[in-house]
C-alpha positions as MATLAB code, in Angstrom:
seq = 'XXXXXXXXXXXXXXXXXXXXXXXXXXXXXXXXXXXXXXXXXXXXXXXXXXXXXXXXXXXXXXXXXXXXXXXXXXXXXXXXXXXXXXX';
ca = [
      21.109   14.709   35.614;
      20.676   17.735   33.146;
      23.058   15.554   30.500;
      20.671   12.416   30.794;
      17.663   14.530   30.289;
      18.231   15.907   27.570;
      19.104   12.832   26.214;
      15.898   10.823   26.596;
      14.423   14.344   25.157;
      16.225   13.545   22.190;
      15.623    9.996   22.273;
      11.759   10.919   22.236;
      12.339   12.704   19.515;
      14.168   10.494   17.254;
      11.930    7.629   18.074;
       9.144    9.847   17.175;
      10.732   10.952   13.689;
      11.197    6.822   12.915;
       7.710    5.754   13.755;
       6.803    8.783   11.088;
       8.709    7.507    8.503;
       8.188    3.970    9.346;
       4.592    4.631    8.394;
       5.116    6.809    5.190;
       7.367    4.309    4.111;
       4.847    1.620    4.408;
       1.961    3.576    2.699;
       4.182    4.352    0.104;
       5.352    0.546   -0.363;
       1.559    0.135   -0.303;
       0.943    2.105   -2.971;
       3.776    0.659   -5.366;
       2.604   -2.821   -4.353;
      -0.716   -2.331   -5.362;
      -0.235   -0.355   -8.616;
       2.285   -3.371   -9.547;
      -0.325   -5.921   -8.593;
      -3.397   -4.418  -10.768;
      -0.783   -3.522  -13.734;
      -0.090   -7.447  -13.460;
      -3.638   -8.310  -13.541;
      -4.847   -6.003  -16.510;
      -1.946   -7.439  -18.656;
      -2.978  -10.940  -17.686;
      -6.396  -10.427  -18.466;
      -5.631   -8.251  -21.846;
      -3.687  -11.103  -23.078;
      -5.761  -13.636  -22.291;
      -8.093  -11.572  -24.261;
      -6.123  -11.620  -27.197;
      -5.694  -15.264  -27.276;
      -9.813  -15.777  -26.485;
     -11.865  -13.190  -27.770;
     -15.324  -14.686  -26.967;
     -14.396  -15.215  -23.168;
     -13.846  -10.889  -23.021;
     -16.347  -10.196  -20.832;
     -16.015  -12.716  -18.136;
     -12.283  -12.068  -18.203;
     -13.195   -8.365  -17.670;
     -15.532   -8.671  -14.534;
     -13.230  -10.900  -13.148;
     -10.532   -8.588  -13.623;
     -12.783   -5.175  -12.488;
     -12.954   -7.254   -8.815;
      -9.819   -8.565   -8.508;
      -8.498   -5.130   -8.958;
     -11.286   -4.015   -6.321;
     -10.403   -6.284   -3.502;
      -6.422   -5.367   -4.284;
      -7.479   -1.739   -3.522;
      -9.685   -2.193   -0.648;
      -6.634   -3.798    0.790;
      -4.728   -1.459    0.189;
      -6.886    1.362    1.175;
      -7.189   -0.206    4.637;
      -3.167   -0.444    5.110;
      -2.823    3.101    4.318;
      -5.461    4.242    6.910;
      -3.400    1.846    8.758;
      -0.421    3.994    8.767;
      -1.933    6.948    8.757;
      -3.484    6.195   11.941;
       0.329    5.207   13.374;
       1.322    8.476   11.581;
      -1.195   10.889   13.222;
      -2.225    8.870   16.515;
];
């Protein structure tokens, strides 16, 4: 009975020390994925740019809240697993 115990004990624990990765590892892939998505946007826009100078401006703005709504989502998936991290 002792044996089986400390087995679930252990079990606990290494389930525990998953989830916590689990989540870091999904912030972090948060992160990268959102980084990679604005960089993507900011060259599309800068060479679109470059091809139509007279169109800067609306290029821009579109490209200031496309950038915003990629970080608000990804804001909200960190908190995400932060809250599986810490809850």
């Amino acid at each position: 009975m002792l044996v089986l115990s400390l087995l679930l004990d252990s079990t606990v624990e290494i389930t525990g020390l998953l989830i916590k990765l689990g989540a870091a590892l999904a912030a972090a892939l948060v992160v990268f994925g959102a980084a990679w998505g604005i960089s993507k946007i900011g060259k599309t826009a800068l060479e679109s740019i470059a091809r139509q100078p007279e169109a800067a401006n609306d290029l821009r703005s579109s490209m200031i809240v496309a950038s915003a709504l990629i970080e608000g989502v990804s804001f909200f998936a960190i908190v995400v697993s932060l809250l599986v991290l810490f809850v």
